[in-house]
MDTraj code that builds the backbone (N, CA, C; nanometers):
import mdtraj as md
import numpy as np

residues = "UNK UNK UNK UNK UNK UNK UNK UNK UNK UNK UNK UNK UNK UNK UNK UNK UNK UNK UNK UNK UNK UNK UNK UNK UNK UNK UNK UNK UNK UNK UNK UNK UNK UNK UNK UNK UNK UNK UNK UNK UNK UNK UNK UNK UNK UNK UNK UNK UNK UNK UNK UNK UNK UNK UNK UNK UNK UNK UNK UNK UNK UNK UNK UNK UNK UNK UNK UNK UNK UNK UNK UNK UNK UNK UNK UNK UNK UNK UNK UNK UNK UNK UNK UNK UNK UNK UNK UNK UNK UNK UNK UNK UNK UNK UNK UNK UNK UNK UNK UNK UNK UNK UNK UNK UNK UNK UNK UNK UNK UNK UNK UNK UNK UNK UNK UNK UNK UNK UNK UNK UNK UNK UNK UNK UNK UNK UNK".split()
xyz = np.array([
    [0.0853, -0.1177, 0.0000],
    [0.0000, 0.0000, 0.0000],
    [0.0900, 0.1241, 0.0000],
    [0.0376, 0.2250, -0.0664],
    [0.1141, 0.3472, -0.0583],
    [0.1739, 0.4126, 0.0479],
    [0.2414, 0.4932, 0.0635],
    [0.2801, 0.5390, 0.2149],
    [0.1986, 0.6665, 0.2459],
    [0.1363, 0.7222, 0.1135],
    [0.1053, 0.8241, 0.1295],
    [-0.1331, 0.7812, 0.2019],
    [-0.1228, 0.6882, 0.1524],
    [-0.2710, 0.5901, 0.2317],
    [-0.2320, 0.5484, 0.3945],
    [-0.0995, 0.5664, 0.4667],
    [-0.0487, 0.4778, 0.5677],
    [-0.0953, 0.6401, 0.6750],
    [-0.1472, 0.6051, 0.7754],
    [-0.1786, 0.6953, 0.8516],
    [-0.1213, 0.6534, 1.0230],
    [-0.0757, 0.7338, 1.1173],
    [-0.0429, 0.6979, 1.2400],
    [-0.1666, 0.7148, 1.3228],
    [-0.1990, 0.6168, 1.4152],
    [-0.2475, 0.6830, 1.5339],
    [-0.2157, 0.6545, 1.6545],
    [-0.1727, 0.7443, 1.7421],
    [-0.0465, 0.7678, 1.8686],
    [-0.1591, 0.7272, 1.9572],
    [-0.0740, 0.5937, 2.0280],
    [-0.1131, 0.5229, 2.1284],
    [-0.0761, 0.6453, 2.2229],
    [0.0498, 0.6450, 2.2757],
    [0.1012, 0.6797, 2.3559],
    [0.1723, 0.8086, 2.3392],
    [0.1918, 0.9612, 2.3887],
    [0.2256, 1.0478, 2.3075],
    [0.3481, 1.1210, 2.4490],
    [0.4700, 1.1283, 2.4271],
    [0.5542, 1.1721, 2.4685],
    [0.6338, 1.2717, 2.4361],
    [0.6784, 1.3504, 2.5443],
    [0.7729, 1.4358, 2.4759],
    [0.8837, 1.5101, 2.5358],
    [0.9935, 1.4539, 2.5480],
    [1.1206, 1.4891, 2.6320],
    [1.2333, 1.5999, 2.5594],
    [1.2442, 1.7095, 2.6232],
    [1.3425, 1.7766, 2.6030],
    [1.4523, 1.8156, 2.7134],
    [1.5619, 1.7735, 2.6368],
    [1.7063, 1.7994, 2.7006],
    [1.7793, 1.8948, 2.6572],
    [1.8187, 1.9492, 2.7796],
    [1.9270, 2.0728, 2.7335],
    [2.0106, 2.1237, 2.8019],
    [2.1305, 2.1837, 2.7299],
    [2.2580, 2.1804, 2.8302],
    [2.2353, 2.3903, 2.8518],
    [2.2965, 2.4162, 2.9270],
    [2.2441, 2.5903, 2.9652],
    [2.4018, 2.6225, 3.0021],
    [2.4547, 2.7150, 2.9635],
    [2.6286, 2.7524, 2.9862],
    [2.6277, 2.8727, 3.0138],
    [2.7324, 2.9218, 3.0846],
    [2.7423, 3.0698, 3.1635],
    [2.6261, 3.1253, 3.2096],
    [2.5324, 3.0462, 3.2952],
    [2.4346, 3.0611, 3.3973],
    [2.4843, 3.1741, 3.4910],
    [2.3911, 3.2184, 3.5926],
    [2.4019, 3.3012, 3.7043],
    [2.4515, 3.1681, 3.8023],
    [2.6346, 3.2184, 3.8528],
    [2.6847, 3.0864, 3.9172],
    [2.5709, 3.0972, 4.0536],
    [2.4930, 3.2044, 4.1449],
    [2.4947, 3.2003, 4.2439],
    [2.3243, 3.1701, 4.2689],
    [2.2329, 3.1461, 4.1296],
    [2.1337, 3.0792, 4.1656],
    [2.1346, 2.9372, 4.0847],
    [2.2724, 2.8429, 4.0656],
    [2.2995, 2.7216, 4.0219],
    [2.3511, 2.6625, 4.1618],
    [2.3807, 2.7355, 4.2926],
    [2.4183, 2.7105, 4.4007],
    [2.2890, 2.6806, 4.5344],
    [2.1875, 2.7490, 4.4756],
    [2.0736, 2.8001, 4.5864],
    [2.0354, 2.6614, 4.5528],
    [1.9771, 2.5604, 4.6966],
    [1.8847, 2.3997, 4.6409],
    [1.7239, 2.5315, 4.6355],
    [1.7200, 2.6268, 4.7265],
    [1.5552, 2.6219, 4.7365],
    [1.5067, 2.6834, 4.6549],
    [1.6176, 2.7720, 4.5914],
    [1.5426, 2.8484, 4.4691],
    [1.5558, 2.7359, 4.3219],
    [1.6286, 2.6922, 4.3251],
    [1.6274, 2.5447, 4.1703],
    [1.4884, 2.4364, 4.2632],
    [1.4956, 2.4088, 4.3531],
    [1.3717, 2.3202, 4.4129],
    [1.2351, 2.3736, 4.4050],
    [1.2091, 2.5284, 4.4069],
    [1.1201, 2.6517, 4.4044],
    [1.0724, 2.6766, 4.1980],
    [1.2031, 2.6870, 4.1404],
    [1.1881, 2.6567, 4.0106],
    [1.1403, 2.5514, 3.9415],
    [1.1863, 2.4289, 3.9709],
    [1.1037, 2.2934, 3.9737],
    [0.9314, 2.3438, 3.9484],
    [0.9598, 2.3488, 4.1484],
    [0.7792, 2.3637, 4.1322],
    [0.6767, 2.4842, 4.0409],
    [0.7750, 2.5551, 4.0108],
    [0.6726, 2.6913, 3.9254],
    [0.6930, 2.6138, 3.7491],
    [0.7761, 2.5274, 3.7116],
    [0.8096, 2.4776, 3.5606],
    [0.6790, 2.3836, 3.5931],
    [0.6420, 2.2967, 3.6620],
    [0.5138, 2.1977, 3.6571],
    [0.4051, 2.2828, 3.6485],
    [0.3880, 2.4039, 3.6874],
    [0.2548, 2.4842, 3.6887],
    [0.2965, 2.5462, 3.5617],
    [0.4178, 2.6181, 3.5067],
    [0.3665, 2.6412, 3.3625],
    [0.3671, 2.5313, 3.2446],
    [0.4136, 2.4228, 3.2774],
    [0.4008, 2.3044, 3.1861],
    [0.2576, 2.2182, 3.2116],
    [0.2003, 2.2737, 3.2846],
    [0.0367, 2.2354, 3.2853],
    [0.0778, 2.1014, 3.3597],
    [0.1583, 2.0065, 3.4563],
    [0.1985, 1.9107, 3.4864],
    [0.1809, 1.9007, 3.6252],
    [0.1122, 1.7451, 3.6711],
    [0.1110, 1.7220, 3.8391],
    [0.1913, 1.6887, 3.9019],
    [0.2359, 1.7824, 3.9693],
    [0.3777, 1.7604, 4.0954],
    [0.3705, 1.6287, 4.1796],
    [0.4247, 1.5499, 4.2041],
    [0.4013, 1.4595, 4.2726],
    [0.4902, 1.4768, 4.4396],
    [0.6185, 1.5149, 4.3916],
    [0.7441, 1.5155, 4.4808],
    [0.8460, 1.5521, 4.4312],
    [0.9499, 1.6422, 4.5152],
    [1.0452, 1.6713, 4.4312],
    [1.1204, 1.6597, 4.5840],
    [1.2587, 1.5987, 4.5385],
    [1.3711, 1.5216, 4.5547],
    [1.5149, 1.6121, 4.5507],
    [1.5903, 1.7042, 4.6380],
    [1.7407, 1.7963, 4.6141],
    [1.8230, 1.7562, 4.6675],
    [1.9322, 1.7158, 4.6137],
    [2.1116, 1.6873, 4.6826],
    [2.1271, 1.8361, 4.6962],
    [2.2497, 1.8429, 4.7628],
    [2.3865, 1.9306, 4.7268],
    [2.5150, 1.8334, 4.7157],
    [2.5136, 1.8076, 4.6093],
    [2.6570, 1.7292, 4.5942],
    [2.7844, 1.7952, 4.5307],
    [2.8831, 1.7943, 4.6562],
    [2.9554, 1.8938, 4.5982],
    [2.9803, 2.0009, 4.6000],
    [3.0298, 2.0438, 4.4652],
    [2.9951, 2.2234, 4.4597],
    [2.8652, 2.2440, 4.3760],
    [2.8198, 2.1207, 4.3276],
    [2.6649, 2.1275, 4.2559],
    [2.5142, 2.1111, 4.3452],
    [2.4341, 2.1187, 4.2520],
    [2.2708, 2.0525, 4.3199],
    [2.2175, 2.0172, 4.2149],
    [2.1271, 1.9020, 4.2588],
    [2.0593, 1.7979, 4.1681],
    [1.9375, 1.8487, 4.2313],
    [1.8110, 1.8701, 4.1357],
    [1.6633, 1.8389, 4.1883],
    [1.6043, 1.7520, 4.0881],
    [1.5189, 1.6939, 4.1244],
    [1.4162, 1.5816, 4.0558],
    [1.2980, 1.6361, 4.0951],
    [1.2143, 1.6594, 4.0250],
    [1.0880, 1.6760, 4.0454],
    [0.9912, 1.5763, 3.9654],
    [0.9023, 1.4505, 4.0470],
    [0.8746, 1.3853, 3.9792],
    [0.7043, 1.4496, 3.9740],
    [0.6444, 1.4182, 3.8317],
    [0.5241, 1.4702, 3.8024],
    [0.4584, 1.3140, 3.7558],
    [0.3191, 1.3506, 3.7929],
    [0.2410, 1.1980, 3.7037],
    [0.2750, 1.1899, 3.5850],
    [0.2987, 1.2998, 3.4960],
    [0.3277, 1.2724, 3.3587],
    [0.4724, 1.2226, 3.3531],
    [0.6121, 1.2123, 3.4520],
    [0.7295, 1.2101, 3.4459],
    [0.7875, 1.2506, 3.5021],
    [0.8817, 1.3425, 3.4208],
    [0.9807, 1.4045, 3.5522],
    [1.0154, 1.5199, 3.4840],
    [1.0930, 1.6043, 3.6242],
    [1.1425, 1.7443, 3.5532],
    [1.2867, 1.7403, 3.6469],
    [1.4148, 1.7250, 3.5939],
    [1.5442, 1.7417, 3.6643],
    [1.6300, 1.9021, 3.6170],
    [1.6738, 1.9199, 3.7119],
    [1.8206, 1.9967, 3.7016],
    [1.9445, 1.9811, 3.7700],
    [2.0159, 1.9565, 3.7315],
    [2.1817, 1.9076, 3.7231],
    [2.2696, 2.0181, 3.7628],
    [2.3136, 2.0898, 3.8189],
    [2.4227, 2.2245, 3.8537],
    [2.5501, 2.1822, 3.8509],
    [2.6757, 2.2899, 3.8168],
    [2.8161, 2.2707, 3.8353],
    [2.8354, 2.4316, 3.8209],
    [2.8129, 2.4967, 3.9249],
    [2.7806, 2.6360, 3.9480],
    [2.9494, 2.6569, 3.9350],
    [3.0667, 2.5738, 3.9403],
    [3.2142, 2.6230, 3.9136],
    [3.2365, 2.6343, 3.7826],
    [3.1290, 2.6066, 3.7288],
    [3.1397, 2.6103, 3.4914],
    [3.0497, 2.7053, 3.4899],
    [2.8991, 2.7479, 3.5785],
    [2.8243, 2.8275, 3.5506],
    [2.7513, 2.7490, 3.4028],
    [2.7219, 2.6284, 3.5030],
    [2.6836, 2.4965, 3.3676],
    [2.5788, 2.4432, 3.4551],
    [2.4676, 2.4076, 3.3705],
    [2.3454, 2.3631, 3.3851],
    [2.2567, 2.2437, 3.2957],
    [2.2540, 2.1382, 3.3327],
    [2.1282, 2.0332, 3.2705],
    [2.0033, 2.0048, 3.2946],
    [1.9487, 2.0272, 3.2102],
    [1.7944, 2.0190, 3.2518],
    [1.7099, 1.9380, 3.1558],
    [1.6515, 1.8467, 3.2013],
    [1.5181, 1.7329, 3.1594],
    [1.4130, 1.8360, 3.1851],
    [1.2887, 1.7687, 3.0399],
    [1.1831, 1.7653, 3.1339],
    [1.0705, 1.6702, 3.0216],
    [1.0466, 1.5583, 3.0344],
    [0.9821, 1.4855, 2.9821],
    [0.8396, 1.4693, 3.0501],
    [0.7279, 1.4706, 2.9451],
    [0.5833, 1.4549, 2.9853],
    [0.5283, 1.3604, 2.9110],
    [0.4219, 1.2464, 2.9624],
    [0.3064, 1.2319, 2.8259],
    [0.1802, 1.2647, 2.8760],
    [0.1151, 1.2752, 2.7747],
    [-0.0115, 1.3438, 2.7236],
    [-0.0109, 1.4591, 2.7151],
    [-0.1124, 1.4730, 2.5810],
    [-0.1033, 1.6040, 2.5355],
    [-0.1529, 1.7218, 2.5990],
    [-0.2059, 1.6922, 2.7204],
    [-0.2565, 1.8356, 2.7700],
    [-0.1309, 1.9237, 2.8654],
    [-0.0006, 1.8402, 2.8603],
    [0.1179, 1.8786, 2.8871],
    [0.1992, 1.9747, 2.8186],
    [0.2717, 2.0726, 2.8368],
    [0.3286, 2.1269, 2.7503],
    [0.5022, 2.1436, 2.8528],
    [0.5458, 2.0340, 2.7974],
    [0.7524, 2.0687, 2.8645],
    [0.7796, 2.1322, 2.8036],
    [0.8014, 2.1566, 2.6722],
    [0.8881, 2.2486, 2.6296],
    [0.8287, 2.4040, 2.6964],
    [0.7527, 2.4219, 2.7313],
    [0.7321, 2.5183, 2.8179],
    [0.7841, 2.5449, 2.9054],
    [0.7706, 2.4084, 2.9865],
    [0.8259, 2.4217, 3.1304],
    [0.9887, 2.4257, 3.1352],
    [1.0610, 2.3614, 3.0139],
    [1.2042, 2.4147, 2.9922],
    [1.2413, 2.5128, 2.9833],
    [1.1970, 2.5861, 2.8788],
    [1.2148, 2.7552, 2.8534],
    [1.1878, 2.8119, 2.9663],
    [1.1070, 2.8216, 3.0257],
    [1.0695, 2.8846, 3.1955],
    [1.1972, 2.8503, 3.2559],
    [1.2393, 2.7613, 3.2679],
    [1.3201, 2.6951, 3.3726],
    [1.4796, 2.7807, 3.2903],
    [1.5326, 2.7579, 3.1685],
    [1.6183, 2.7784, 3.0849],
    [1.6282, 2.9554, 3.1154],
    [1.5198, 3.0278, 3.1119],
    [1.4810, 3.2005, 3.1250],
    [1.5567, 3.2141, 3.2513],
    [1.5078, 3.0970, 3.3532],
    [1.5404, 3.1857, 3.5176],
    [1.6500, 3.1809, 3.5312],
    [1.7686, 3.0684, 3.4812],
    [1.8730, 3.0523, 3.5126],
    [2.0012, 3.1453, 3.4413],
    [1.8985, 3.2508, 3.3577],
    [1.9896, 3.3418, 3.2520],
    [2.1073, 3.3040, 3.1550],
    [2.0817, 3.1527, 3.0932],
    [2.2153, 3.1886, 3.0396],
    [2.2334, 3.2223, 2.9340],
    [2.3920, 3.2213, 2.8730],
    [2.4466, 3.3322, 2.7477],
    [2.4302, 3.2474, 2.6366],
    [2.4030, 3.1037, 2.6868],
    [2.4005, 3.0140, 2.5694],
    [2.3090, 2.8673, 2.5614],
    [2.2470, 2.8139, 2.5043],
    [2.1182, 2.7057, 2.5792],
    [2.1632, 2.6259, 2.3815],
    [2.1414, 2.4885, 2.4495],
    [2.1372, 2.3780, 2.3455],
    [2.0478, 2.2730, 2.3871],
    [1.9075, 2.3021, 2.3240],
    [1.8492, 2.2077, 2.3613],
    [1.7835, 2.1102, 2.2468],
    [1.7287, 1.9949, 2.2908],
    [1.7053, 1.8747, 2.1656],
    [1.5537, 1.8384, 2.1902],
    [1.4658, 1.8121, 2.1302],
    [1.3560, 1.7448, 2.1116],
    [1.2821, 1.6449, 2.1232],
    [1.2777, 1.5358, 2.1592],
    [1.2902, 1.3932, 2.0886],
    [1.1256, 1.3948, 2.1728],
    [1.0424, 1.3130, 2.0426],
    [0.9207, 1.3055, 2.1077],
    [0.9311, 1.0998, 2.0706],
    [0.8704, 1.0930, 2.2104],
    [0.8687, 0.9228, 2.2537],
    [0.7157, 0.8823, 2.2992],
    [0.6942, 0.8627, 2.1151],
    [0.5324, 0.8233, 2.1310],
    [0.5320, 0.6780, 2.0907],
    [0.4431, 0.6046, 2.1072],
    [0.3767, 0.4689, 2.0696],
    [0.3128, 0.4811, 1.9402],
    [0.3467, 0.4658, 1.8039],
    [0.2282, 0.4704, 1.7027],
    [0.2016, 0.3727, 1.6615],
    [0.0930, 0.3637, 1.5922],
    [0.0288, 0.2528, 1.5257],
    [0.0126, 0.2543, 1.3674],
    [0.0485, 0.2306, 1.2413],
    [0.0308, 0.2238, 1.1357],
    [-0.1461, 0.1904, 1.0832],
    [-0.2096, 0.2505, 1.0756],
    [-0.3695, 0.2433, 1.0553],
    [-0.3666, 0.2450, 0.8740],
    [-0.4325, 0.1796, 0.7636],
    [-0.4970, 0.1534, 0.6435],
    [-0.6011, 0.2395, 0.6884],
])
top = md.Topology()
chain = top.add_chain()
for i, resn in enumerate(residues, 1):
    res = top.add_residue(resn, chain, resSeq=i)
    for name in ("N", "CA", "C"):
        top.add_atom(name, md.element.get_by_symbol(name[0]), res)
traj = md.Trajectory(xyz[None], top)
């Protein structure tokens, strides 16, 4: 059959974006309550249910996890590079991460952001 007759329909609809953030503000990549505080305001603009969120200080860095029913939302610190990683993967569509990245990507100011896309859906090939 043609490919152009071949239609998807998304079982399952995902969508994770990763991104690295460089020459950040070193002295709010250091704060756990304001990156733990950021967490929780990226789930309210990514339309996403907070479940728990989870902060180290390891180091000269901080890790938060914020886990949501749809997934998760992390940030990674190395406030001595003024270097930053940040997740934030959701499914269903009434989610919007790439929102909640850019929010998150804005507060941390930096001079330079590389982020990637990858949507991790279930499809189905439908005739």
């Amino acid at each position: 059959m043609e490919a152009s007759l071949l239609e998807k329909k998304v079982l399952v609809y995902g969508k994770h974006i990763v991104g690295d953030l460089y020459e950040c503000e070193e002295d709010k990549l250091n704060d756990v309550l304001y990156l733990v505080n950021l967490v929780r305001e990226a789930a309210i603009v990514g339309n996403m249910t907070l479940l728990d969120i989870k902060s180290w200080k390891i180091g000269f860095g901080v890790s938060v996890f914020g886990i949501v029913l749809e997934s998760h939302i992390s940030i990674h610190t190395w406030p001595e590079y003024s270097f930053a990683t940040v997740d934030v993967y959701s499914c269903g569509t009434h989610t919007d991460p790439e929102k909640a990245f850019n929010f998150i990507a804005s507060s941390l100011r930096p001079k330079r952001v590389e982020k990637r896309i990858v949507l991790r859906n279930y499809e189905l090939e439908e005739y």
